[in-house]
C-alpha positions as CSV (number, residue, x, y, z in Angstrom):
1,X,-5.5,36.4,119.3
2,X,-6.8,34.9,122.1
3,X,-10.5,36.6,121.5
4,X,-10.4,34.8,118.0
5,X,-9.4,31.8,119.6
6,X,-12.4,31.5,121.7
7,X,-14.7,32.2,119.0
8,X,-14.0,29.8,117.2
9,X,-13.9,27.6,119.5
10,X,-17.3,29.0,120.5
11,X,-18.6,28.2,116.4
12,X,-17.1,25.6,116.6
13,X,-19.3,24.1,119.6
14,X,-22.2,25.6,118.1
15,X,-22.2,23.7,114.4
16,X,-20.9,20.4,116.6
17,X,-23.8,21.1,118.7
18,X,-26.3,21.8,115.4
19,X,-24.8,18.9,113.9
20,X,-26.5,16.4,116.8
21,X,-29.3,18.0,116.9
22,X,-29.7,17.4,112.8
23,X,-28.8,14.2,112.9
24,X,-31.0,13.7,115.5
25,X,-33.7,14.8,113.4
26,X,-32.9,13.6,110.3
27,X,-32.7,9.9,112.7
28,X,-36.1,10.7,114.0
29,X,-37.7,11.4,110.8
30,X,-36.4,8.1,109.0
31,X,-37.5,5.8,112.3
32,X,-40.9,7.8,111.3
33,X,-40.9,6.7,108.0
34,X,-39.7,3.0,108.8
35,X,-43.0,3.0,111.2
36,X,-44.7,4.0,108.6
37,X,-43.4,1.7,106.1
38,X,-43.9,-1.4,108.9
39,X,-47.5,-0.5,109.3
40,X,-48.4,0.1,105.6
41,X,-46.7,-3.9,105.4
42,X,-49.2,-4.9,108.2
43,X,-52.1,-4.4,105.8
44,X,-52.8,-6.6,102.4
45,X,-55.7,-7.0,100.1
46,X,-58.4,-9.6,101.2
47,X,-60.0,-11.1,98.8
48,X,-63.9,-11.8,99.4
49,X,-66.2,-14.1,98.1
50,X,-69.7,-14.0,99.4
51,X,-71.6,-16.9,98.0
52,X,-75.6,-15.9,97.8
53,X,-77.7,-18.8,99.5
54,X,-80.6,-20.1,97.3
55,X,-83.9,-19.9,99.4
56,X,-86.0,-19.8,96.2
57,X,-88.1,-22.8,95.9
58,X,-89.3,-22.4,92.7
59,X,-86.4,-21.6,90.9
60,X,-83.9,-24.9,93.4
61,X,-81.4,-25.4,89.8
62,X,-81.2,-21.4,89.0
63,X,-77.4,-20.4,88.9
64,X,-76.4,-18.1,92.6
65,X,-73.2,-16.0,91.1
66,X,-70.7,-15.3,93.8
67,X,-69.9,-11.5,94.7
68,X,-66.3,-10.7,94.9
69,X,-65.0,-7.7,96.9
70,X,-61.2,-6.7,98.3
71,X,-61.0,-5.6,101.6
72,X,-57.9,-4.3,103.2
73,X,-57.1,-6.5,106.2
74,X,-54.1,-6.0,108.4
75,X,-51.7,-9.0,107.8
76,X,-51.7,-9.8,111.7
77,X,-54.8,-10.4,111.5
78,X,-55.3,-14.3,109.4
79,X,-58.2,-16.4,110.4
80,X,-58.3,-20.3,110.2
81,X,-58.4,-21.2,106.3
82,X,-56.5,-17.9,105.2
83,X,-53.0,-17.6,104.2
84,X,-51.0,-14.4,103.1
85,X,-50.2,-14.5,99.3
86,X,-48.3,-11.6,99.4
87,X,-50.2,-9.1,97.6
88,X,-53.6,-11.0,98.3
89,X,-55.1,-12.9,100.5
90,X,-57.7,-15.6,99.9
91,X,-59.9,-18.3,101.6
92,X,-58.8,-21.5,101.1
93,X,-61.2,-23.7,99.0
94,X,-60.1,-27.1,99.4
95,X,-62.5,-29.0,96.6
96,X,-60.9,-26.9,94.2
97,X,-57.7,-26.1,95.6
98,X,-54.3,-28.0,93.5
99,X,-50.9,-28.2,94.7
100,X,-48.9,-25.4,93.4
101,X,-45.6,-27.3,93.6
102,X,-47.5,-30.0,91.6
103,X,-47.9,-27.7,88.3
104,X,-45.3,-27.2,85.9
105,X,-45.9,-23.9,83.8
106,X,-45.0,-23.8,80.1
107,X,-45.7,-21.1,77.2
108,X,-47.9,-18.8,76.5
109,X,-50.8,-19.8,74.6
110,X,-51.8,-16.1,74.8
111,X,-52.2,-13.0,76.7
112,X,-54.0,-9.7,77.5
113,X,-53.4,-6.2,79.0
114,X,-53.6,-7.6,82.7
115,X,-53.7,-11.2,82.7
116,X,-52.5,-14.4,80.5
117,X,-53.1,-18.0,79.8
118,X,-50.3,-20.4,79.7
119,X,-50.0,-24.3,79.0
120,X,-48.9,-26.1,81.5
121,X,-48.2,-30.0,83.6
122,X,-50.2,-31.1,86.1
123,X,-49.2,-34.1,87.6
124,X,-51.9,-36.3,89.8
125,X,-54.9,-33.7,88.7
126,X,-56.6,-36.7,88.2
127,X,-55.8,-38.4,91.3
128,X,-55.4,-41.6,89.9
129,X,-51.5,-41.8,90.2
130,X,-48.4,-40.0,89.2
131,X,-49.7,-39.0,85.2
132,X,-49.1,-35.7,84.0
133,X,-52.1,-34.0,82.1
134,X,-51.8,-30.5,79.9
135,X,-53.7,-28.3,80.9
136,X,-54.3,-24.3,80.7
137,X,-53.5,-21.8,83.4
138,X,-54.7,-18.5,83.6
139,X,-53.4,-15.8,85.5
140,X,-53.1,-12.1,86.1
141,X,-49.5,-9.9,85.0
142,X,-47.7,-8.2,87.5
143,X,-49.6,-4.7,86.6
144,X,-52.9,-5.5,86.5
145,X,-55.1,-3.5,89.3
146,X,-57.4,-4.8,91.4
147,X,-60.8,-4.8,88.9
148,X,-58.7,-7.3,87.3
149,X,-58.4,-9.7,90.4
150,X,-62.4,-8.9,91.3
151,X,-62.6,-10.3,87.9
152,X,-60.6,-13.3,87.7
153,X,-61.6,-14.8,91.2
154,X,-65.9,-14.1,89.5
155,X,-65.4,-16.0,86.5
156,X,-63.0,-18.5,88.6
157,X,-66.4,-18.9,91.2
158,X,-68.4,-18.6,88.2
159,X,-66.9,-21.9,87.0
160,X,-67.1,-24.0,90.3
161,X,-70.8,-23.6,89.8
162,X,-71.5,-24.6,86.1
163,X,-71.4,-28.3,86.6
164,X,-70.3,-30.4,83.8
165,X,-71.2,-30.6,80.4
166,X,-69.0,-31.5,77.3
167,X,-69.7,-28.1,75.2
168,X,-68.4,-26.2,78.3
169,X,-64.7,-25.4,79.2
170,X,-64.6,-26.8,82.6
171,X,-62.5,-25.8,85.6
172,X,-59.9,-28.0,87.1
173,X,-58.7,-26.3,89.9
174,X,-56.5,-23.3,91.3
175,X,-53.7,-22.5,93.4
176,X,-54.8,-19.7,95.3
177,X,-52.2,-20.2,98.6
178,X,-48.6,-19.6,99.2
179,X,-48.1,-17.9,95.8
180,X,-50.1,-15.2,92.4
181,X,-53.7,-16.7,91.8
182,X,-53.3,-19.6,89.3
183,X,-56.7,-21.0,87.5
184,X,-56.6,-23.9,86.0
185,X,-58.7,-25.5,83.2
186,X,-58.7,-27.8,80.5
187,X,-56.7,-27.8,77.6
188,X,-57.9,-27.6,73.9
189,X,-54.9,-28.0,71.8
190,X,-56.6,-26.6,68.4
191,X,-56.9,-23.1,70.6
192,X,-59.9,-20.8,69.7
193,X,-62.5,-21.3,66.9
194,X,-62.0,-18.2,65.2
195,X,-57.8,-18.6,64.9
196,X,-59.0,-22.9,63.9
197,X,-61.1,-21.7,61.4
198,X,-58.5,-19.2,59.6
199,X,-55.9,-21.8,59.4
200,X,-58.0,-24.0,57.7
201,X,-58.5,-20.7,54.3
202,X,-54.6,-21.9,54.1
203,X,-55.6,-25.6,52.9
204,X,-56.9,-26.6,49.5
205,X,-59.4,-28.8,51.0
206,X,-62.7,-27.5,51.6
207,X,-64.5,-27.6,54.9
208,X,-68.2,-28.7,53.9
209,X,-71.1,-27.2,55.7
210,X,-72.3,-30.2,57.4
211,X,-69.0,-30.2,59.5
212,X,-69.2,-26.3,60.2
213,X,-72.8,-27.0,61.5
214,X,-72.0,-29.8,63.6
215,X,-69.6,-27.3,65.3
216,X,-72.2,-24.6,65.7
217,X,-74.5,-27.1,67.1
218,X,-72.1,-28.4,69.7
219,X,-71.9,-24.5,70.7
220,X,-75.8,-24.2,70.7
221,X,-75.5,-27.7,72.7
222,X,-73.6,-25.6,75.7
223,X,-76.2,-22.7,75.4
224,X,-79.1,-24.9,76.3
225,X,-77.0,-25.5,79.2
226,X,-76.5,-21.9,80.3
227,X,-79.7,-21.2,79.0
228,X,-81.0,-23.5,81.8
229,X,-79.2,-22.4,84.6
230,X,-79.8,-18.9,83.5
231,X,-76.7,-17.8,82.9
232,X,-76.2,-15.5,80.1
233,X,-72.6,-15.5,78.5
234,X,-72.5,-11.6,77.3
235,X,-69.5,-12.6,74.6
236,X,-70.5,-15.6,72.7
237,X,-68.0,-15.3,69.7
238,X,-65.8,-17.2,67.9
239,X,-62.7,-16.1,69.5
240,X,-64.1,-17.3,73.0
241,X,-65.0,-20.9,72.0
242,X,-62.5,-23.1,71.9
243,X,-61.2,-26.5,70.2
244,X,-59.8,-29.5,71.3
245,X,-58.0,-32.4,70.2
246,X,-61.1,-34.0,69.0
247,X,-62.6,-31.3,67.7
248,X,-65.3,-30.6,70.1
249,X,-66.3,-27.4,71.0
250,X,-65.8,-25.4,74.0
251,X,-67.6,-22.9,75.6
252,X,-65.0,-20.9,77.4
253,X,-64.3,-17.1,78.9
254,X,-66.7,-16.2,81.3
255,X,-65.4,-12.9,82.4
256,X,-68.4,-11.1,81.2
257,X,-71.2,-13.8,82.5
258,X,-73.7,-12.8,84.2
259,X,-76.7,-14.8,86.4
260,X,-80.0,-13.2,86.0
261,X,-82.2,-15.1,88.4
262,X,-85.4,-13.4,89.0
263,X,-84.6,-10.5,87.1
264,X,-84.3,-12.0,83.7
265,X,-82.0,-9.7,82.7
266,X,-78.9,-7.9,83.8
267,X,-77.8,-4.0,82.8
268,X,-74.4,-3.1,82.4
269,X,-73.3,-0.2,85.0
270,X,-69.8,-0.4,85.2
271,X,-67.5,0.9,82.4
272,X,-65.3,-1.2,80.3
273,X,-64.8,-2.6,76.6
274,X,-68.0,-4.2,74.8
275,X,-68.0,-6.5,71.8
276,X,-70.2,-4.7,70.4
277,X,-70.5,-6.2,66.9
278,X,-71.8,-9.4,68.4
279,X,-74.3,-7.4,71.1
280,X,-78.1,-7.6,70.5
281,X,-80.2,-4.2,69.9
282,X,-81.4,-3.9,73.6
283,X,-78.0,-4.1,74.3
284,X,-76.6,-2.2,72.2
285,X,-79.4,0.6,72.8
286,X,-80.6,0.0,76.2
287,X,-77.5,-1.6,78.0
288,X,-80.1,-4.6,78.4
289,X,-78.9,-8.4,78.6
290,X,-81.4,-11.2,77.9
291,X,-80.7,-15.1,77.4
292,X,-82.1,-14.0,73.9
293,X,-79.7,-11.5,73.5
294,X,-77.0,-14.6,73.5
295,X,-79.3,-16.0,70.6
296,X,-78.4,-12.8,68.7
297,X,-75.0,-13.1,69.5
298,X,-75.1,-16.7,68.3
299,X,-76.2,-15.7,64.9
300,X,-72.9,-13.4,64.4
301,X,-71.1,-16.8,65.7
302,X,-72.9,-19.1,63.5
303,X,-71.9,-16.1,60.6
304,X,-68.5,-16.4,61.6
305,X,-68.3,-19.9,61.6
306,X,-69.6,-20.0,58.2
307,X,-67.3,-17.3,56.6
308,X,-64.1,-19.4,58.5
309,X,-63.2,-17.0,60.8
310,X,-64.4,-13.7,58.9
311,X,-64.8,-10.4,61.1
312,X,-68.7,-9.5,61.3
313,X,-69.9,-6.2,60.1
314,X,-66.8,-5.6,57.8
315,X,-68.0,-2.4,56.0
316,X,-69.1,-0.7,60.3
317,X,-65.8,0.7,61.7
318,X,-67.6,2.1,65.1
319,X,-70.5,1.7,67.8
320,X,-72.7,4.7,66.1
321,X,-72.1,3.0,62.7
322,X,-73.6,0.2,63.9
323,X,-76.4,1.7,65.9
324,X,-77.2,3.7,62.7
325,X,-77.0,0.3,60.7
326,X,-79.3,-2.0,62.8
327,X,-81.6,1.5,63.3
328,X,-82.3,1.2,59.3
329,X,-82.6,-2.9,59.6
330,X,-79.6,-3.5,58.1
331,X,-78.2,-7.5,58.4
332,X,-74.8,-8.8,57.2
333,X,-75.7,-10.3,53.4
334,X,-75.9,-14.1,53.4
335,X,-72.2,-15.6,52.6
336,X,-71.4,-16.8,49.7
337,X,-70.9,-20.7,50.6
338,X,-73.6,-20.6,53.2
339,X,-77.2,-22.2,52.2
340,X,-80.3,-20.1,52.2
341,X,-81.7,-22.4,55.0
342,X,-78.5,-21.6,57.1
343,X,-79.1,-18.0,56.4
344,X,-82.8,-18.1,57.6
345,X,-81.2,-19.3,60.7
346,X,-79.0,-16.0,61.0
347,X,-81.6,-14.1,60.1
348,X,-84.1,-15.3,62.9
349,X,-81.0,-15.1,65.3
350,X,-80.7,-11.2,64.5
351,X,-84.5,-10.5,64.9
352,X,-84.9,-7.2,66.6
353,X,-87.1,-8.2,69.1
354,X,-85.7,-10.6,71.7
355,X,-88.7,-12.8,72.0
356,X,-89.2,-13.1,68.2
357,X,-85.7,-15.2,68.5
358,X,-85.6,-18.8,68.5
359,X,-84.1,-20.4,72.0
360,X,-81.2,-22.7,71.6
361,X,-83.1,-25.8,72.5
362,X,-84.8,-24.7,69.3
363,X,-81.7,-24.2,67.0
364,X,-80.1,-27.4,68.1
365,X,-82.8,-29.0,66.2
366,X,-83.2,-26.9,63.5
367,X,-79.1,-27.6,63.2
368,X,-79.5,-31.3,63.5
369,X,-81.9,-31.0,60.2
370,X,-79.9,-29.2,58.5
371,X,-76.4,-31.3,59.0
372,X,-79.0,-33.9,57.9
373,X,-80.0,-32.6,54.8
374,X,-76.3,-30.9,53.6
375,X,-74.5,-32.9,51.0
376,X,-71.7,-35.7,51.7
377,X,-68.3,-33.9,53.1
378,X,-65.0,-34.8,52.2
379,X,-62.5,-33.2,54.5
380,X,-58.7,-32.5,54.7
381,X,-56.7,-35.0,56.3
382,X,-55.1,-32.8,58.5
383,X,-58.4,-32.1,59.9
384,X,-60.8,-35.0,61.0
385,X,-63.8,-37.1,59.3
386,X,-67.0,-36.1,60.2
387,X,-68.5,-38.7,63.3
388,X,-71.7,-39.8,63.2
389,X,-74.6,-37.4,64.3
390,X,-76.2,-38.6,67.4
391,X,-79.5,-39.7,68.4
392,X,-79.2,-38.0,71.6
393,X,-80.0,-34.4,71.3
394,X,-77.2,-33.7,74.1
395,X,-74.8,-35.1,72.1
396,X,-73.3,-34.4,68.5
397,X,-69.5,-35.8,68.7
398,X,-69.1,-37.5,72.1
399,X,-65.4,-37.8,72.0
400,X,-63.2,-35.4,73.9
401,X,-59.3,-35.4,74.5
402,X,-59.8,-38.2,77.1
403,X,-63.7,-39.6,77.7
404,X,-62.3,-40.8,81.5
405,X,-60.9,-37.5,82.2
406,X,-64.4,-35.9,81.4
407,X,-66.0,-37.9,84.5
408,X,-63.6,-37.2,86.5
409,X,-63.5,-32.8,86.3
410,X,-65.3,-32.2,89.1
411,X,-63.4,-34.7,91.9
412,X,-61.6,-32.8,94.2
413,X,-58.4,-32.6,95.0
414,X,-58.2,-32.9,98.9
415,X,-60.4,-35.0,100.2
């Protein structure tokens, strides 16, 4: 008895004993993994932008796109004019920069896979007292991956650099501190061409012509712009021009912009989705961007325009349909209410060669003729009266949702 006594005692020693030295273990490993943890929180994403200096004298007005990079930085380590975001960090830019507590986010005026655009309140963007001004916000979902961000912060740094012209969506400011990236632009409350134009098959009234040229030469307005700067857009379409309150036209969505300085062009190396019924043979064949193959692009615009929001190519399901398509010369068939002159037009847009195309400072006055020459227009009420074309061949309809907010886009916000 007194032998079985002892051993258990003895066992019972030895699991006491194993017991420690488990939880020992099992205390070690989990301090391990808390190190680990801490130190994987001592690093976040730094965001960089590395503007590219200009030291080209003949070309002083050509358009230097920003490269944007993430680096992973450990959190410790924040330099004057950076401030943790959380999952981000960025520089602070303090022309551009808005107070976040200043901007009131409303609905959704629409969204993608990885990022959004909501209407929201900005109060003071003017700096001109306590007014609150609608404006559009654009930022990325909670899942979105870091491409996504790369892209946002280019066509964000994009914007600060196009200047200010009344056919181009124009950036307001951002809230890049303290909080998600927040991009903020104007407002157009008649949303994108392509969704405007649709509404408008629901009315009896019918939208002359004239008035659908007068918006495709407001677009071709903004090109000349780009054109000059040498920026090519890459997705001119109907569905990335947008319309505001007084009905002038937009150039918005730069995500797929490109600057082509000295090369004059720009090839596509990176994978990713291609609106390929509006791309131009060479880049369609040869991944090869021109500022003709915008021309091109314009023509499918000007097509859509004309049709009131019709999908190009309706017949051409895929990318080898159309390949095989433009292969045999094949062109979209004139639409039915478009005139033979506007068709020409098309036509010359969707010339194979790039420098057989007409420029845009070229089909703003070939547009200006032709809204000349089209027939009186009556249109719906619910719509607007056609203004007065213009003298000036910047300008077609020089009214915008506020003509004193237009001067003052490009003020900043800290001074």
């Amino acid at each position: 008895m007194k032998i079985m006594v002892t051993a258990l005692g003895m066992i019972l020693i030895i699991a006491v004993i194993c017991g420690i030295l488990f939880f020992c273990k099992y205390k070690k490993e989990m301090s391990q993994k808390d190190t680990k943890i801490a130190e994987m929180k001592q690093f976040v994403k730094k965001v960089v932008v590395k503007k590219q200096i200009n030291i080209d004298e003949d070309f002083p007005n050509v358009l230097n796109t920003p490269v944007v990079s993430i680096e992973r930085l450990k959190s410790g380590i924040v330099k004057n004019g950076m401030v943790s975001v959380g999952e981000y960090e960025m520089s602070l830019d303090e022309h551009w920069e808005y107070p976040r507590q200043h901007l009131h986010l409303g609905e959704t005026l629409g969204e993608g896979e990885f990022g959004k655009v909501v209407q929201a309140e900005a109060k003071d963007i003017w700096k001109r007292g306590n007014d609150l001004v609608t404006v559009a916000v654009k930022m990325l979902k909670d899942d979105h991956l870091d491409s996504d961000m790369i892209d946002l912060v280019s066509e964000m740094e994009l914007m600060k650099l196009l200047g200010s012209h009344q056919n181009i969506l124009s950036l307001l400011g951002c809230c890049s501190q303290g909080g998600s990236l927040l991009v903020i632009t104007e407002y157009a409350r008649n949303g994108n061409l392509k969704n405007f134009l649709q509404k408008h098959l629901h009315h009896s009234t019918k939208i002359e012509e004239s008035t659908l040229l007068t918006y495709a030469r407001q677009i071709a307005q903004g090109m000349v712009y780009l054109s000059s700067i040498k920026c090519i857009h890459r997705d001119l379409a109907a569905r990335n021009i947008l319309v505001t309150a007084q009905y002038t036209m937009k150039i918005a969505d730069f995500g797929l912009a490109r600057d082509v300085r000295h090369t004059e062009y720009y090839k596509k190396t990176s994978k990713g989705r291609l609106p390929i019924k509006w791309m131009a043979p060479e880049a369609l064949f040869r991944n090869r961007y021109t500022l003709q193959s915008d021309v091109w692009s314009f023509g499918i615009l000007l097509w859509e325009i004309i049709t009131l929001g019709d999908d190009p190519y309706p017949s051409i399901e895929d990318l080898a349909g159309l390949r095989n398509a433009l292969k045999q010369n094949y062109r979209m068939e004139k639409p039915e209410n478009a005139s033979t002159n506007v068709y020409n037009l098309m036509m010359d847009c969707w010339s194979f060669e790039p420098e057989d195309r007409p420029n845009f400072s070229s089909i703003v006055e070939r547009l200006k003729e032709l809204v000349t020459d089209a027939r009186p227009k009556v249109v719906d009420g619910s719509y607007h009266s056609e203004n007065s074309d213009e003298s000036d061949s910047q300008s077609v309809i020089s009214t915008t949702e506020s003509s004193e907010d237009e001067n003052e886009i490009r003020k900043p916000f800290l001074e």
